[in-house]
Structures are given as C-alpha cells and as structure tokens.
C-alpha positions in Angstrom: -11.3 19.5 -6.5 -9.9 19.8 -9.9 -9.4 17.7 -13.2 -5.8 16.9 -14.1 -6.3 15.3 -17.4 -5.7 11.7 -18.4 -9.7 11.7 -17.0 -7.8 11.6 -13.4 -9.2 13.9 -10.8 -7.4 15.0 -8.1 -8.8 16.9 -4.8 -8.7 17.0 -1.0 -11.3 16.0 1.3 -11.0 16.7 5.4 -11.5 13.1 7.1 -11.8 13.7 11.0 -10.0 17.1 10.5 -6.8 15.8 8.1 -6.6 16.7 4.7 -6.1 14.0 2.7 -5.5 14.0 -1.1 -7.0 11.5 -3.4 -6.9 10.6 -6.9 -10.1 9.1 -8.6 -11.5 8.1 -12.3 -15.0 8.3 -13.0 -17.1 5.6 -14.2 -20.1 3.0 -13.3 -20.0 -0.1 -11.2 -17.9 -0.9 -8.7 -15.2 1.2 -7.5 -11.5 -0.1 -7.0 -9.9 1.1 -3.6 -6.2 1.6 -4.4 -3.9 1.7 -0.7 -0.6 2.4 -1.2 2.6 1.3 0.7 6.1 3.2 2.2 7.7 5.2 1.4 5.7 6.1 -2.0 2.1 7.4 -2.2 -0.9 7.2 -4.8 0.8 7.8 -8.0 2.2 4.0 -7.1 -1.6 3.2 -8.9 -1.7 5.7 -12.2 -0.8 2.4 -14.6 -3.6 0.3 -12.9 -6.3 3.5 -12.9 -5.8 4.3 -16.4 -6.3 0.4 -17.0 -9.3 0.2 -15.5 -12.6 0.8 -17.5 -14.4 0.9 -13.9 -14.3 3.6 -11.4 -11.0 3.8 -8.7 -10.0 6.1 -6.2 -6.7 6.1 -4.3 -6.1 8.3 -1.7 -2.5 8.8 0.1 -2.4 7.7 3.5 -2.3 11.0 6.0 1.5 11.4 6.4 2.4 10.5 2.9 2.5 12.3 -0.5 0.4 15.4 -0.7 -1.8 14.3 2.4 -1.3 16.3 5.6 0.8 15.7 8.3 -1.3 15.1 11.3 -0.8 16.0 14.9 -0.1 12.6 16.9 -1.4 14.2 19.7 -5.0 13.7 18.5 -4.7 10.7 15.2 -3.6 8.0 15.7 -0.9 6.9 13.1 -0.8 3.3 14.0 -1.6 0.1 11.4 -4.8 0.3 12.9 -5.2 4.1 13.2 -4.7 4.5 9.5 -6.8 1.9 8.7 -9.9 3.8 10.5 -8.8 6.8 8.8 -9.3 5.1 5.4 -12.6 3.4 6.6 -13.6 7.1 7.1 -12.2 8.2 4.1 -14.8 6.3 2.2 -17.5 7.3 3.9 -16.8 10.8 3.5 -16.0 10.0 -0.6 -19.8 7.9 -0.1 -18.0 4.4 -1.0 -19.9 1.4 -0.4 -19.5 -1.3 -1.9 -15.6 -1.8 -3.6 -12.9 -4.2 -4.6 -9.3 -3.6 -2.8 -5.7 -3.7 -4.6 -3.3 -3.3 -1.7 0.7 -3.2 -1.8 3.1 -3.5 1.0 1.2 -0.8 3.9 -1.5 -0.9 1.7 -2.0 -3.5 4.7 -4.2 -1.2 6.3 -6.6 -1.6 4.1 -7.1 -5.4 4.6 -7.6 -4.5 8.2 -10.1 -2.0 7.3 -11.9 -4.2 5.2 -12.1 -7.2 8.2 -14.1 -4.7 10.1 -16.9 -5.0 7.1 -16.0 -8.0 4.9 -19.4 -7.4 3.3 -18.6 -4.7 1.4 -15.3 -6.2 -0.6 -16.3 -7.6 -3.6 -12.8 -8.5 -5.0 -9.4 -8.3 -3.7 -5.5 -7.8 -5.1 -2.9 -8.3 -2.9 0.4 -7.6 -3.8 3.8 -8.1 -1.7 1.6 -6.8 1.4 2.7 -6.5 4.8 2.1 -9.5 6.2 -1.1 -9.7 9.0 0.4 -12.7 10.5 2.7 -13.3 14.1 4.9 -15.0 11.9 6.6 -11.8 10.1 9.8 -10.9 11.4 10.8 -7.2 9.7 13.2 -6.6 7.1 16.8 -5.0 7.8 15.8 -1.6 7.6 13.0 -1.6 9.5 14.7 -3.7 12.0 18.0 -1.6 12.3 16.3 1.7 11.7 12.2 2.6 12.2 11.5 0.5 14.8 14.6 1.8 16.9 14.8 4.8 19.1 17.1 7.3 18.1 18.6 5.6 14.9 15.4 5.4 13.3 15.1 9.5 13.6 18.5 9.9 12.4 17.9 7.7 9.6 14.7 9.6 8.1 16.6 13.1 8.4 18.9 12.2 6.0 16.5 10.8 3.3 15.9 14.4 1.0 19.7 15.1 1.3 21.8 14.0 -1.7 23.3 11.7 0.2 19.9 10.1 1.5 18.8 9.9 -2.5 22.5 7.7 -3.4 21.6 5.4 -0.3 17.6 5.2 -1.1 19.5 4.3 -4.7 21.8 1.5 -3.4 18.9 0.6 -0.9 16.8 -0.4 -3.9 19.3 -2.6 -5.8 18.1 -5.1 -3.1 14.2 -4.7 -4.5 14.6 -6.1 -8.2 14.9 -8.8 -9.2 17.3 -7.5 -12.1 21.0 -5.9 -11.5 20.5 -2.5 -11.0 18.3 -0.2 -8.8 14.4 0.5 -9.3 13.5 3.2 -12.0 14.1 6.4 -11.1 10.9 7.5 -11.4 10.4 5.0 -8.8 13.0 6.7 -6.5 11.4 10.3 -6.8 8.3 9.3 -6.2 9.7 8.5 -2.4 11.5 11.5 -1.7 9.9 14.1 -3.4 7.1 14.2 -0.7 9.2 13.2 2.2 9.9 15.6 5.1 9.7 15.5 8.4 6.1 14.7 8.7 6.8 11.6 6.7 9.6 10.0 9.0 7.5 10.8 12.1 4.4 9.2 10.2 7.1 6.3 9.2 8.2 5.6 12.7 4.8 5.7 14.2 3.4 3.2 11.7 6.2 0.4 12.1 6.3 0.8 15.7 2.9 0.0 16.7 3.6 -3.8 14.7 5.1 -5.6 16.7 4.8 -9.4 15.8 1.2 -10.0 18.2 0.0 -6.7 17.2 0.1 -7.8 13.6 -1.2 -11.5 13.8 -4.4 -9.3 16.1 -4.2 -7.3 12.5 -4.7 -10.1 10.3 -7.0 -12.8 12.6 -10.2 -12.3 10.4 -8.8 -12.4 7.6 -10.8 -15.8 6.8 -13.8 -13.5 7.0 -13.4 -12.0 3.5 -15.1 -14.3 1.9 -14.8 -12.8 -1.7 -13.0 -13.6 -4.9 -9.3 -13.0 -4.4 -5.9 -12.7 -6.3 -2.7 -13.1 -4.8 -0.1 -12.0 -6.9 3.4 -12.3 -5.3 7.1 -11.4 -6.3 9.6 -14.3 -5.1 12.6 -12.1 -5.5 11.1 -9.2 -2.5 14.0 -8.7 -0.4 11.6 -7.2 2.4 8.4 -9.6 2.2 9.9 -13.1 2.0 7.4 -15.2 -1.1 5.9 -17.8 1.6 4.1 -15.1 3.0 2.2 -14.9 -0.5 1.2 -18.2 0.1 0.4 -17.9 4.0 -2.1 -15.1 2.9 -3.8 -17.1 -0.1 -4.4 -19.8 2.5 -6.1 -17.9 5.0 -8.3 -16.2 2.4 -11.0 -18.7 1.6 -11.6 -17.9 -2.2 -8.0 -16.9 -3.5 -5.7 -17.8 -6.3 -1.9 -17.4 -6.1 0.5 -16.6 -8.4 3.7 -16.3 -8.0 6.4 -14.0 -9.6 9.7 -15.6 -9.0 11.0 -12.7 -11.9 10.3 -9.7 -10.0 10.8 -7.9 -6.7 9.0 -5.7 -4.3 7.1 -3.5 -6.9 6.2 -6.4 -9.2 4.6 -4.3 -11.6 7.7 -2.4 -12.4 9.5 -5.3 -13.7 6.4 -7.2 -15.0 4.5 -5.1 -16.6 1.9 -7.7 -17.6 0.7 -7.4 -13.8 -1.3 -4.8 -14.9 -3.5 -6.0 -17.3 -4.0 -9.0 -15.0 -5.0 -7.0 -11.5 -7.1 -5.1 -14.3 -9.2 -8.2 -15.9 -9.5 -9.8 -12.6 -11.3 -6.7 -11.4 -13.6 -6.4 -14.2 -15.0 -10.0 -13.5 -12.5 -12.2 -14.9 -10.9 -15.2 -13.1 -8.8 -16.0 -15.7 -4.9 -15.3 -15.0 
C-alpha cells in the first residue's frame, strides 16, 4: 500500500485470490463504500472522497481499472459474483458497518448489501442499474454485450483510435448538453480497458437477463435505512422512472430528480456533490 497525496491512499489487497485495487481516505465514523459502474473504474468517486470529512474506500470491481483480470474458470463475474467479491472485499479491508453511493453497475453493491441490510446505514443511488424485471437494456448493450459474436467484436475495437471517436460520438447520447462527456471522462474508460475488460464486460451483462435482475433486486424493501435517490432525467441508458421505481421500493428514501443532466449527473451538476456529501454526514436536507 502506498500514499498518493491529496490524503488518498491507494493499494491492493488479494480477495479470494484477485487482486483488487482500492482507493481509501482516512478518518473516524462511518465509512462510505464507493461502487463504480462500466466502463469506468474508481477514480469515477475522487470529487465525492475529497468531499467527504468521513472515511471512504472505493475499490475497482475485478475486471476493471487497475484490478486484476480474473480467470472465469474459477470467479464468477456475474451481477451476483461481483457482488460476493465486494462483500469479501470488506471483510478483508475489516468494514463493518458503512453507508453505500452506487452508480450504474455499482448495482452490485445494492445486491451485496440485501444480503446484510443491517450493516448500511445510509445509501446514494445514482442512475443505477435497475434491480427490477421491468428493465429492458439500452442499445448498446442490447446490439452489442449481450450478443454472441458482435459483442466480442465490439470490445476489440474500443483502445483503437477508431474505438476512442465512436466511445466519443457514443457519449453525445449521455449529456444532457450538446456535445460529448469531458474528456477526462472518456480516458478514464479506455485507458484501463483490454481484453480482460471486454471479457469481464460481456460476462457481467450476460448473466441479467430481465428475471435474473428482478431475483437481484427482490429485497430491496429490506434496507431499511435513510436513502437518497438522486436521478438524471436526460440518461439515455437508465430511463428516469426507474429513479422513482427504486425510491418506492426503498422504505425510507427521498428522490430527486435531475431533469438537467445525463448519465454521470455529477459531471454536468456539479452541486451533486456537495449534496451526496451532506447527506452522508447526517443531513437530510437536499
């Protein structure tokens, strides 16, 4: 493990024989859990971490980022695979109790944290893969990762020049303003992408299929803790009712809604930090 200034250390731990990289801040109370979505990694939480006055951590999910790629033949890369793999994760980093923030895959962490609802203290969802029967995939999971064939062709291209113009136009779709997301944005997806990734891509969005995620998401109601909700209206991937349908079947959450932003709400409204931040640190004021 070593410090990386900003008060942001960064190490490895091995978690059922997978390195997996983690980013952490110090300090007392509660710690925030930070799960990131595709096809980005940890760094997706630096602006929230350095917001915080409390203690984080936020690992990238085995697969993604600086993680390793694992062997399918022996982990399991599903939704709920990964979501063991980050229960374990904090036991190894001696987590107990913690509050959640979780963005788009960051979905496996809400399943994790069914499995022992007594333990989440407060939790951010934002623009999360839905836990509901009711999803139907976007376009390019649709046409691409959750096809044979296609879906491998699609993922070899994505470091090539070529793949980083498409992953440009792509993202047009994800903001809410003309134009594409930040560059830095865009980087941050690539510059850890090989062919680990894709294979830990296609693994992931085939195992959720429409039953398999509503089984993800059916204790949901269990998490009984303070909740925010915040969703983006203009997510071209996550449609906004599903921001409602997930503040409903929470039983102490508020929603708000972000009809000015897209996928990565923070990016275009950067207010969302301060909020997810306040909330955390005991505030219920939005």
């Amino acid at each position: 493990m070593s410090g990386a200034g900003e008060g942001i250390e960064r190490g490895t731990v091995e978690v059922e024989g997978v390195r997996t990289f983690f980013q952490r801040t110090p300090g007392s109370g509660v710690p925030t859990v930070f799960v990131h979505g595709n096809p980005t990694n940890g760094d997706d939480w630096l602006p929230f971490m350095r917001e915080l006055e409390g203690p984080a951590i936020a690992p990238d999910l085995p697969g993604w980022g600086r993680s390793e790629r694992p062997d399918y033949a022996s982990f399991d890369g599903t939704m709920n695979g990964l979501a063991g793999h980050l229960e374990r994760f904090l036991e190894v980093m001696e987590v107990g109790e913690y509050n959640l923030v979780t963005h788009d895959w960051g979905s496996v962490g809400l399943i994790a944290a069914q499995r022992h609802t007594e333990r989440v203290q407060r939790l951010v969802a934002l623009n999360c893969v839905p836990l509901t029967g009711e999803y139907r995939w976007h376009w390019i999971a649709r046409r691409f990762w959750r096809r044979r064939g296609l879906g491998e062709a699609f993922n070899l291209g994505a470091r090539t020049p070529v793949g980083r113009s498409a992953l440009r136009l792509v993202s047009r779709q994800a903001t809410a303003r003309p134009g594409p997301i930040p560059e830095e944005l865009v980087e941050r997806a690539v510059r850890h992408w090989d062919a680990g990734t894709g294979r830990a891509i296609l693994r992931l969005y085939r195992s959720a299929d429409p039953a398999e995620l509503a089984a993800a998401g059916a204790r949901r109601a269990e998490l009984a803790c303070r909740a925010l909700v915040l969703w983006a209206g203009a997510d071209p991937y996550i449609p906004a009712r599903f921001g409602g349908e997930l503040a409903g079947a929470l039983p102490d959450a508020t929603l708000v809604e972000l009809p000015d932003a897209g996928h990565w709400p923070w990016v275009e409204r950067p207010d969302v930090v301060p909020t997810v931040a306040r909330f955390l640190e005991g505030s219920d004021s939005t």
